[in-house]
TORKOL-4160 file (C-alpha; in steps of 0.2 Angstrom, whole numbers, padded with zeros to 4 digits, m for minus):
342
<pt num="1" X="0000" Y="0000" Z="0000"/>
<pt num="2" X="0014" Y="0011" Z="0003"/>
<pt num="3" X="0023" Y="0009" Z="m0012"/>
<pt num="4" X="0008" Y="0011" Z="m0023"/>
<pt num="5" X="0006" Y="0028" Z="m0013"/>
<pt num="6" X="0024" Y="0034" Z="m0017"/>
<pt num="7" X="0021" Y="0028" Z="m0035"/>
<pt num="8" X="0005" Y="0039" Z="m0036"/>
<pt num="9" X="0016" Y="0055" Z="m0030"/>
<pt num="10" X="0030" Y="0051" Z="m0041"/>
<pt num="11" X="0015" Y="0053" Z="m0055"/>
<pt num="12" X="0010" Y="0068" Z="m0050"/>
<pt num="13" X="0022" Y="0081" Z="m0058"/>
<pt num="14" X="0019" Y="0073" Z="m0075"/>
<pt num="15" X="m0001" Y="0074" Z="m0075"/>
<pt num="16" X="m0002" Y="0093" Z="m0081"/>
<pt num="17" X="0009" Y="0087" Z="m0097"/>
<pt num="18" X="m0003" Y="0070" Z="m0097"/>
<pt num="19" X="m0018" Y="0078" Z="m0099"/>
<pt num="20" X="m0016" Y="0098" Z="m0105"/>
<pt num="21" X="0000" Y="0097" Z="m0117"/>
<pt num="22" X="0009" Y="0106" Z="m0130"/>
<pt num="23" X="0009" Y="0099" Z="m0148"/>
<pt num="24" X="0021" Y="0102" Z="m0163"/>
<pt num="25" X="0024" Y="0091" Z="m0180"/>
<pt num="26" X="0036" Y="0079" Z="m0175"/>
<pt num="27" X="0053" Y="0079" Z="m0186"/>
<pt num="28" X="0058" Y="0093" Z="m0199"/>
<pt num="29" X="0072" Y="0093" Z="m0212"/>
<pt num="30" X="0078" Y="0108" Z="m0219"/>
<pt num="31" X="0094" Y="0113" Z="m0232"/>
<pt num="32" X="0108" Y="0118" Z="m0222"/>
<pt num="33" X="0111" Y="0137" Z="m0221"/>
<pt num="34" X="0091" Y="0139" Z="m0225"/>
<pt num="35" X="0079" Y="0146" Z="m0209"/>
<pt num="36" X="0064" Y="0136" Z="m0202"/>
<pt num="37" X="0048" Y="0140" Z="m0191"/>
<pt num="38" X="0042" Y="0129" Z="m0180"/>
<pt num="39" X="0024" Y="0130" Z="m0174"/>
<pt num="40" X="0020" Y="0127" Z="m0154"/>
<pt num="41" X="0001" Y="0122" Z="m0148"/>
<pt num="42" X="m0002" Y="0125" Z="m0132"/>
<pt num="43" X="m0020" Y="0124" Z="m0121"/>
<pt num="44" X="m0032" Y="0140" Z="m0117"/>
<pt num="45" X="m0023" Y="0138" Z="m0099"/>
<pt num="46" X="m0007" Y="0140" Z="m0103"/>
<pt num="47" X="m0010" Y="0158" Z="m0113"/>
<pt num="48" X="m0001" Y="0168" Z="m0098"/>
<pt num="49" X="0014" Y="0155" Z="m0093"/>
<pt num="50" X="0031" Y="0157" Z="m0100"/>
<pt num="51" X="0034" Y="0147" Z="m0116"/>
<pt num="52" X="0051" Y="0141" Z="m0120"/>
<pt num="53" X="0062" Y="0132" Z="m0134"/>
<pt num="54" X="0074" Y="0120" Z="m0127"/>
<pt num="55" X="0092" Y="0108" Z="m0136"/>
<pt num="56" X="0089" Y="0092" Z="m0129"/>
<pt num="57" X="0081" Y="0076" Z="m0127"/>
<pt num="58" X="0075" Y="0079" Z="m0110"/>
<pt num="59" X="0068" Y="0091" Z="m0102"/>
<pt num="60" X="0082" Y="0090" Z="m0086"/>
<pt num="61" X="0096" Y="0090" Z="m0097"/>
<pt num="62" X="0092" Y="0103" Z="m0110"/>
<pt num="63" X="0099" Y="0119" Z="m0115"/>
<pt num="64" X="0087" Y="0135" Z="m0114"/>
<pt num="65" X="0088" Y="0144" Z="m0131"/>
<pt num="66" X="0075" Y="0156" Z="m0132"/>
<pt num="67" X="0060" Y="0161" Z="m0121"/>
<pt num="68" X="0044" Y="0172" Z="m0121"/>
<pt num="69" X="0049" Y="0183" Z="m0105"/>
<pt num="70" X="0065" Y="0187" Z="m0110"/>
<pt num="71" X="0067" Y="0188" Z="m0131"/>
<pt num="72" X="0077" Y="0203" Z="m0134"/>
<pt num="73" X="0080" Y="0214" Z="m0148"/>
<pt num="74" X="0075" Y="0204" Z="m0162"/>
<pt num="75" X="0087" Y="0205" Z="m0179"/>
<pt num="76" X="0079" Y="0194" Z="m0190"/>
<pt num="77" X="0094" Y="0192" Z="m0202"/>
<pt num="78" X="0106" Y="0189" Z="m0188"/>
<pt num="79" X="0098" Y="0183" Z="m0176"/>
<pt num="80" X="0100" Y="0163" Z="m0172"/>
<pt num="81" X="0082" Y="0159" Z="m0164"/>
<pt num="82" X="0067" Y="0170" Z="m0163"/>
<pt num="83" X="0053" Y="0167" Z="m0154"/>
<pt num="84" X="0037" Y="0177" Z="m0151"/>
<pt num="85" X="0020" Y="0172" Z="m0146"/>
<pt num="86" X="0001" Y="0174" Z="m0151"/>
<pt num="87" X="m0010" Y="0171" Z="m0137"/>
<pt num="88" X="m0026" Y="0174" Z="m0148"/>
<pt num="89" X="m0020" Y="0158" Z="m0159"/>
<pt num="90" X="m0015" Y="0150" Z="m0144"/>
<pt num="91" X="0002" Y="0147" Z="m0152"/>
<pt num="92" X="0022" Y="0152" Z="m0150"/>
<pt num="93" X="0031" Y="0151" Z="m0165"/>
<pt num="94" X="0052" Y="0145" Z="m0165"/>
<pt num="95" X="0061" Y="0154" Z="m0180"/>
<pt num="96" X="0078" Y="0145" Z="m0183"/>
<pt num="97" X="0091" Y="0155" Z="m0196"/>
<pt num="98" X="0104" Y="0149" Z="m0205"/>
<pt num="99" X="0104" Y="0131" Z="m0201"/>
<pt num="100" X="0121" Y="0122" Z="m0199"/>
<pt num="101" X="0121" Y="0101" Z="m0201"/>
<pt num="102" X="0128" Y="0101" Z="m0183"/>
<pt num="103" X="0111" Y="0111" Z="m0178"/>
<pt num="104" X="0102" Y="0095" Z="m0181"/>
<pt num="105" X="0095" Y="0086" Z="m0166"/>
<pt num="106" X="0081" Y="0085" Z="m0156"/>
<pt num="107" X="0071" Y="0100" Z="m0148"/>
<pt num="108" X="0057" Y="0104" Z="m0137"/>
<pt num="109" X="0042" Y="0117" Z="m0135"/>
<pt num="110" X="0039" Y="0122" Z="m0117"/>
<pt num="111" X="0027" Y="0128" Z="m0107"/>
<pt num="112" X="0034" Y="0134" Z="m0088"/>
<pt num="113" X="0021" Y="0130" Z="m0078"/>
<pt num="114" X="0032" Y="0131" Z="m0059"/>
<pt num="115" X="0045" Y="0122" Z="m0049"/>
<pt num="116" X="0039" Y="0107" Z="m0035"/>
<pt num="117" X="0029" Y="0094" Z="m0037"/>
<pt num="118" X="0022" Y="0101" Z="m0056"/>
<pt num="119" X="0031" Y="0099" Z="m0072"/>
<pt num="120" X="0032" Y="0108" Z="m0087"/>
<pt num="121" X="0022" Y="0105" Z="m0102"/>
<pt num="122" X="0032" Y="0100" Z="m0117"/>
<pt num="123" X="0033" Y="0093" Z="m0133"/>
<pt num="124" X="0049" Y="0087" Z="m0144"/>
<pt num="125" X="0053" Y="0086" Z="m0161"/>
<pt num="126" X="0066" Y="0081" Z="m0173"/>
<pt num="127" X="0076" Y="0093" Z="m0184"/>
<pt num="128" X="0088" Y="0087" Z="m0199"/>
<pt num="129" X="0097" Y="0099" Z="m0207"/>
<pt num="130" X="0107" Y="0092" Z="m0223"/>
<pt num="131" X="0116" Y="0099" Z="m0236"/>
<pt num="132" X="0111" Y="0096" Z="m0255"/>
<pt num="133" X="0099" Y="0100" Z="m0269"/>
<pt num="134" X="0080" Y="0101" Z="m0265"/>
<pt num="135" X="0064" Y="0108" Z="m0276"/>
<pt num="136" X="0049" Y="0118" Z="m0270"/>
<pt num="137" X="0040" Y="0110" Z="m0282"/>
<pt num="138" X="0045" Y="0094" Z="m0291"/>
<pt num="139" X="0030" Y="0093" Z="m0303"/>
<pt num="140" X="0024" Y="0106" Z="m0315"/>
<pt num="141" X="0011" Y="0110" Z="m0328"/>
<pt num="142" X="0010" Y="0123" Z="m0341"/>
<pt num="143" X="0000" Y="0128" Z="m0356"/>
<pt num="144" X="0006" Y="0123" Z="m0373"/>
<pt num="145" X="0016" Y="0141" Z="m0378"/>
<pt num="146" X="0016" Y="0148" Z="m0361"/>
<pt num="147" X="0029" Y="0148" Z="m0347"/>
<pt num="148" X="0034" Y="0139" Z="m0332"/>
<pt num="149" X="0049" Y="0141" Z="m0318"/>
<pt num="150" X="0057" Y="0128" Z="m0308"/>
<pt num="151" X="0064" Y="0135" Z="m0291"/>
<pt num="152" X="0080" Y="0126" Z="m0285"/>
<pt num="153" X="0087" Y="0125" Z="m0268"/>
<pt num="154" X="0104" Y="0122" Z="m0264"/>
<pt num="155" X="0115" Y="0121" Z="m0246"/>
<pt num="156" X="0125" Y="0135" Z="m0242"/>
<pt num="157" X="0140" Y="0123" Z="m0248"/>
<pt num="158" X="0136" Y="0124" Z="m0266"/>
<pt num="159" X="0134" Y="0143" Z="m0267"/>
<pt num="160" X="0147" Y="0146" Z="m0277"/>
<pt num="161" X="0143" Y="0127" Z="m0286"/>
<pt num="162" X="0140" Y="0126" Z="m0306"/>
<pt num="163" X="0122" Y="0126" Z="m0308"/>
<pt num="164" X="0114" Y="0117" Z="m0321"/>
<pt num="165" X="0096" Y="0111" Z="m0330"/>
<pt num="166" X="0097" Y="0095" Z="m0340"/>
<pt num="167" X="0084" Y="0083" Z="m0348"/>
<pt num="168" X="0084" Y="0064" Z="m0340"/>
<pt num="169" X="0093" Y="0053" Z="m0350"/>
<pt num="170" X="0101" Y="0066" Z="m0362"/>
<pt num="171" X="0118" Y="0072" Z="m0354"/>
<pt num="172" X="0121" Y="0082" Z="m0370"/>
<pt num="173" X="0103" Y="0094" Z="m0365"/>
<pt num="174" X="0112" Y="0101" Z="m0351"/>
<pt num="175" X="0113" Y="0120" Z="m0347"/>
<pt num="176" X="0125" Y="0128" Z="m0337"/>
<pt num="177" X="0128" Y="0146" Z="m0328"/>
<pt num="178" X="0142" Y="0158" Z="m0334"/>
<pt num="179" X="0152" Y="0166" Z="m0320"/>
<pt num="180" X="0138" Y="0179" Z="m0317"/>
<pt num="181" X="0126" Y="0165" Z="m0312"/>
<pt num="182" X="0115" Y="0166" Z="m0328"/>
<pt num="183" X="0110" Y="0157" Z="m0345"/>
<pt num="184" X="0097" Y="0164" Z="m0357"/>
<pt num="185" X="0091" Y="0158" Z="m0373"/>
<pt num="186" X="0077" Y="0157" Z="m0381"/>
<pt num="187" X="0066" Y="0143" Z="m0372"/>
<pt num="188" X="0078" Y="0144" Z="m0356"/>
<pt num="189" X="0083" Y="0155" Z="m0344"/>
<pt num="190" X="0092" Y="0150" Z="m0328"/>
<pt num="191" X="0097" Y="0163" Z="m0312"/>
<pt num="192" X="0104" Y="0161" Z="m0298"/>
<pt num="193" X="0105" Y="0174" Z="m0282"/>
<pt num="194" X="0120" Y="0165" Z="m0275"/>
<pt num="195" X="0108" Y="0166" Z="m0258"/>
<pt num="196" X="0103" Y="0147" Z="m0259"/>
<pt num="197" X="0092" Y="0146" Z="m0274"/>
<pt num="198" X="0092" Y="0147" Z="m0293"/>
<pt num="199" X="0078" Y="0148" Z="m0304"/>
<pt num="200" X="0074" Y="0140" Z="m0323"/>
<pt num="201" X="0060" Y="0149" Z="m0332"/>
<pt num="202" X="0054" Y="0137" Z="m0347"/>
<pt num="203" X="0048" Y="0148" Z="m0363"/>
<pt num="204" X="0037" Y="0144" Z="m0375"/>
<pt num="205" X="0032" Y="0127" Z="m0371"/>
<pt num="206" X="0028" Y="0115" Z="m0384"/>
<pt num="207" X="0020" Y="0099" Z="m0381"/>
<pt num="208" X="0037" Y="0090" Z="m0384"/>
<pt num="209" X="0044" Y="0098" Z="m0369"/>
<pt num="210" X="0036" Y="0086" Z="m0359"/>
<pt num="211" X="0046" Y="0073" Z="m0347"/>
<pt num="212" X="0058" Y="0072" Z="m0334"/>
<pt num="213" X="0073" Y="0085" Z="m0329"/>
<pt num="214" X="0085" Y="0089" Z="m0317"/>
<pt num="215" X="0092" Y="0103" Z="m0307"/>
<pt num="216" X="0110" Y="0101" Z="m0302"/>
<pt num="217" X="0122" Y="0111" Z="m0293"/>
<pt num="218" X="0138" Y="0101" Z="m0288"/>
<pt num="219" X="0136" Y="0085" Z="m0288"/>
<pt num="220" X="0120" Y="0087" Z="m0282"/>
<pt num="221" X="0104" Y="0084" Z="m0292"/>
<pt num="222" X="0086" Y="0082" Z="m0289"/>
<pt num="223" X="0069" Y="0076" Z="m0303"/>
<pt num="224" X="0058" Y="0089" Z="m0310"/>
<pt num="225" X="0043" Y="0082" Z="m0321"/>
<pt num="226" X="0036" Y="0094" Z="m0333"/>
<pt num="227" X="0017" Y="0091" Z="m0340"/>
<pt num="228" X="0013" Y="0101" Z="m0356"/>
<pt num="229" X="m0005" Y="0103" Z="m0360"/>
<pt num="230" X="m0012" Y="0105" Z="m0378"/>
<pt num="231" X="m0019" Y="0124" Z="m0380"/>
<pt num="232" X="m0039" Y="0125" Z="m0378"/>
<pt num="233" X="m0045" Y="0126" Z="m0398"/>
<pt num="234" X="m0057" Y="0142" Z="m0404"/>
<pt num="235" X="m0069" Y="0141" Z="m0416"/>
<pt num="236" X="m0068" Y="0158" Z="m0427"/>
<pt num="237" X="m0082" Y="0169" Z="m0431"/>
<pt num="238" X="m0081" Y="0174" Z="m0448"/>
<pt num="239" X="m0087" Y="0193" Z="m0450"/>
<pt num="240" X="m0089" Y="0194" Z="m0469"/>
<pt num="241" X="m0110" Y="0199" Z="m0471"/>
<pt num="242" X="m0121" Y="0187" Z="m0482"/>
<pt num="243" X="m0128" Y="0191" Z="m0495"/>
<pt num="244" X="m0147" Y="0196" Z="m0493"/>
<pt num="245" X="m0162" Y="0187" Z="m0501"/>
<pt num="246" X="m0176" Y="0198" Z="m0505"/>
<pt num="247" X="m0192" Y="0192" Z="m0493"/>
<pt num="248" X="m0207" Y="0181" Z="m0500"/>
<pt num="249" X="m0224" Y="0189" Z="m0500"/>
<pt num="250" X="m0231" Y="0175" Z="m0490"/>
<pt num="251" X="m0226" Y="0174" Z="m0472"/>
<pt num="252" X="m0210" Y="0161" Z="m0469"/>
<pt num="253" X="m0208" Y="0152" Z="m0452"/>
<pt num="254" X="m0188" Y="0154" Z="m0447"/>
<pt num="255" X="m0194" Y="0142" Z="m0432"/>
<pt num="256" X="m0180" Y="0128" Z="m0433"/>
<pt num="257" X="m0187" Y="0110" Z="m0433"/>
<pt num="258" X="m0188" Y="0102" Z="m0419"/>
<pt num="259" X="m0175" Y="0091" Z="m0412"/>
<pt num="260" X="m0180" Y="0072" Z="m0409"/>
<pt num="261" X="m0171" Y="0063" Z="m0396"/>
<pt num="262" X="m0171" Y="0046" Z="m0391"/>
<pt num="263" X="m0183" Y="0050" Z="m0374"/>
<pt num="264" X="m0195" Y="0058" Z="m0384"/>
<pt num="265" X="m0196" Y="0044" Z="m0398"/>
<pt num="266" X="m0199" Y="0032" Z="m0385"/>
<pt num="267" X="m0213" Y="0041" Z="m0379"/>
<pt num="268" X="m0221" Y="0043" Z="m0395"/>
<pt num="269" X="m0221" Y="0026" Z="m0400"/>
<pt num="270" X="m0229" Y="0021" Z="m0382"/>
<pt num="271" X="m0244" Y="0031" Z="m0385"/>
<pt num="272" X="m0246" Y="0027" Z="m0403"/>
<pt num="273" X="m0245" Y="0008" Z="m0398"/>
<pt num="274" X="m0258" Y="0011" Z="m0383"/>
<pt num="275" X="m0271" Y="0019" Z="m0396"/>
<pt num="276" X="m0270" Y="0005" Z="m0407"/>
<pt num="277" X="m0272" Y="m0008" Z="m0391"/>
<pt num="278" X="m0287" Y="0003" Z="m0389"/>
<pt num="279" X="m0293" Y="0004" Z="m0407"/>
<pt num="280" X="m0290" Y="m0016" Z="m0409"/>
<pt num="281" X="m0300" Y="m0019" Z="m0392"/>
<pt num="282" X="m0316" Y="m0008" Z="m0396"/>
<pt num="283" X="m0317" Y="m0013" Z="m0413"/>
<pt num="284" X="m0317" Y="m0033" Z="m0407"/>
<pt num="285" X="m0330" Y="m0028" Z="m0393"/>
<pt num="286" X="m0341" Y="m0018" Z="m0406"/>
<pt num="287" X="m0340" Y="m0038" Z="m0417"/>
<pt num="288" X="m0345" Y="m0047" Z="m0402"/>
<pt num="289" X="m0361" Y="m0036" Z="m0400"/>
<pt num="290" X="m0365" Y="m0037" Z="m0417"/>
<pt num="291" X="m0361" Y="m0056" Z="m0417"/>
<pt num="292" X="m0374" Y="m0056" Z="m0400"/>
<pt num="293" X="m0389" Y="m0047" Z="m0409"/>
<pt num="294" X="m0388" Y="m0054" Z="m0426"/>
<pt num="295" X="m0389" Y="m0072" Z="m0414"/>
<pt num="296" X="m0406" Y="m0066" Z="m0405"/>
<pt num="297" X="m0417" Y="m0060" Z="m0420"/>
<pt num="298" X="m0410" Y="m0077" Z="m0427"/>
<pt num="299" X="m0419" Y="m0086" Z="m0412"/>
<pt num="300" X="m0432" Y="m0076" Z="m0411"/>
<pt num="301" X="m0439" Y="m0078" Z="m0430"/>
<pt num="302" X="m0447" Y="m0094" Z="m0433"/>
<pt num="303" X="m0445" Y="m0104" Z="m0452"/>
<pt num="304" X="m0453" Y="m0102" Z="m0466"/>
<pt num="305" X="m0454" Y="m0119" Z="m0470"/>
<pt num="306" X="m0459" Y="m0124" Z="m0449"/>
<pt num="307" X="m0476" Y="m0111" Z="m0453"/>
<pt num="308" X="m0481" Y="m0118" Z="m0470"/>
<pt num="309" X="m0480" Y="m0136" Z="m0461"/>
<pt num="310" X="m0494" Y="m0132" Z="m0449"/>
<pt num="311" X="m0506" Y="m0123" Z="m0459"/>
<pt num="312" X="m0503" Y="m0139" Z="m0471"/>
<pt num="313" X="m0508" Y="m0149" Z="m0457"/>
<pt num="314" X="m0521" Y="m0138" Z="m0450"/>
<pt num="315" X="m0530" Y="m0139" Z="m0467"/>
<pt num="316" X="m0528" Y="m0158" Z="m0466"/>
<pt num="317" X="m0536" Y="m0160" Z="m0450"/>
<pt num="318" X="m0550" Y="m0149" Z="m0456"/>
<pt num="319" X="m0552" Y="m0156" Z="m0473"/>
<pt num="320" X="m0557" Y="m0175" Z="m0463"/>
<pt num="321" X="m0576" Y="m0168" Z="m0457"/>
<pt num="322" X="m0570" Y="m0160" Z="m0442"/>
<pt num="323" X="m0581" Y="m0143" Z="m0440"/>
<pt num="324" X="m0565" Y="m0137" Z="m0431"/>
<pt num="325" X="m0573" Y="m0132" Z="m0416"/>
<pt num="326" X="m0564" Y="m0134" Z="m0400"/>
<pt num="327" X="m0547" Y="m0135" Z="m0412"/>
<pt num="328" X="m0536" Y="m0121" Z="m0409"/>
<pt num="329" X="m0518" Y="m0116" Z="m0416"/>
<pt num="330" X="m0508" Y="m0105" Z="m0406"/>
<pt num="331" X="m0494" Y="m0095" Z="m0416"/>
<pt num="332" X="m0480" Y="m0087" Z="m0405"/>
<pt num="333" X="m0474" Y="m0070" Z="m0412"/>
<pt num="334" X="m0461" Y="m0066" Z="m0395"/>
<pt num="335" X="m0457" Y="m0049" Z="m0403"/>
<pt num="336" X="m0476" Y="m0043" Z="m0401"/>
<pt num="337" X="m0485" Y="m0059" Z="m0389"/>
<pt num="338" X="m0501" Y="m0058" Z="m0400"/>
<pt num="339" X="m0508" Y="m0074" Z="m0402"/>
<pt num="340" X="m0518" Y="m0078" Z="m0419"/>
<pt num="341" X="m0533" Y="m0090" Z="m0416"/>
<pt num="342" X="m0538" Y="m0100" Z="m0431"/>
């Protein structure tokens, strides 16, 4: 029980940090003899404290470079670390000019919060500084017959370096700086400030101009991939008048005809097939009634032959003596229910 109280207070000093931190991107590399920010996060609680930047892995053993309550005349250009603070953004911001290789390491952001049993707030972060070639942007696109420029950066150790631009794969493309730093012609033009970078300004692009290049300065080089894209096309309106046409005495519709897609084809051809659906099922409805009158006055009609067979018959019976009394013949007319007595 002891021990897990003594472990409890050995915790305490680091539960600020734990819970309420700063925050900073974790690793930077940067050319040598070339300047770099860094960017420090901190909590809305912290807007007040003393902020700090720190050489060192820990926080125990670090060396204090710049801090918030005491930052000095500030010379940008010669200046080694700046740092100033923005407590609206909630942010303190490390400046670092003309980086040597044997600046790199690792560094923290700090917050002071006090002495005792509470620990500072911190965050690290890594910072390579090399020497070499490096682009600010290693893919381009231009317009076909427009321009395009390609920044280069070099270490301060190449300052005084051959610069060069070269196709990939063609050693014999290569362009190189005079003495003054410069080359011009009339699709290249290289400069360099002798400050750390040199530019090459492509002209007059042509499709062909696409593919890979290189920047070099020393033995240094570094890809560039260039993408030419055709011209937009323009349809030209030709202003010569027409000739006019002297105008009909009868009235002329200039209406264009209608356009037929396929949507409206289909929609027409539905309802042309639905009316003759219809048409077909009236006109077989209108036969069938036919057919079903034409059958009753069939039924109803007696035959000629049937009638003429029982006045035969009655003149038979009456022909034999009878007086015909008491004999009666009934005829059926179902159209008109007489009855004819004979």
């Amino acid at each position: 029980m002891l021990q897990l109280f003594i472990l409890t207070l050995s915790l305490l000093p680091w539960i600020p940090a734990i819970l309420c931190g700063v925050t900073t991107v974790e690793e930077f590399a940067v050319l040598e003899g070339r300047s770099l920010q860094i960017p420090c996060h901190y909590e809305p609680q912290y807007a007040t404290y003393v902020k700090y930047w720190c050489q060192g892995r820990t926080r125990e053993f670090c060396s204090s470079l710049a801090r918030t309550d005491n930052p000095g005349p500030v010379n940008p250009t010669e200046d080694k670390v700046i740092i100033s603070d923005d407590r609206a953004q909630l942010v303190f911001t490390v400046t670092m000019n003309n980086l040597k290789e044997e600046d790199s390491g690792w560094y923290l952001c700090g917050v002071e919060i006090g002495t005792g049993w509470t620990a500072d707030t911190v965050a690290f972060t890594n910072i390579k500084v090399f020497h070499g070639l490096s682009v600010v942007n290693s893919r381009l696109s231009g317009e076909e017959g427009s321009s395009v420029t390609v920044e280069c950066l070099y270490s301060e150790r190449y300052r005084e370096s051959e610069k060069k631009w070269c196709r990939s794969g063609d050693w014999s493309s290569c362009l190189l700086t005079d003495s003054e730093g410069s080359y011009d012609d009339t699709s290249v033009a290289i400069s360099d400030d002798r400050t750390g970078a040199f530019t090459v300004t492509l002209k007059n692009l042509e499709m062909r101009d696409s593919g890979w290049y290189w920047c070099s300065a020393g033995q240094q080089q570094t890809a560039v991939h260039l993408l030419v894209t055709p011209r937009p096309t323009t349809t030209s309106v030709s202003t010569t008048p027409s000739p006019t046409t002297p105008s009909p005495s009868f009235p002329i519709s200039h209406s264009p005809p209608k356009s037929v897609n396929r949507e409206s084809w289909k929609s027409k051809s539905y309802i042309l097939e639905s009316l003759l659906v219809c048409s077909s099922i009236l006109v077989l409805v209108g036969l069938a009634i036919l057919a079903r009158k034409m059958w009753k006055l069939h039924k109803q009609e007696p035959a000629p032959g049937r009638v003429k067979e029982m006045k035969a018959r009655l003149s038979d019976s009456l022909g034999d003596g009878s007086d015909g009394q008491g004999t009666a013949v009934i005829f059926h007319n179902r159209d008109s229910q007489d009855i004819n007595m004979y």
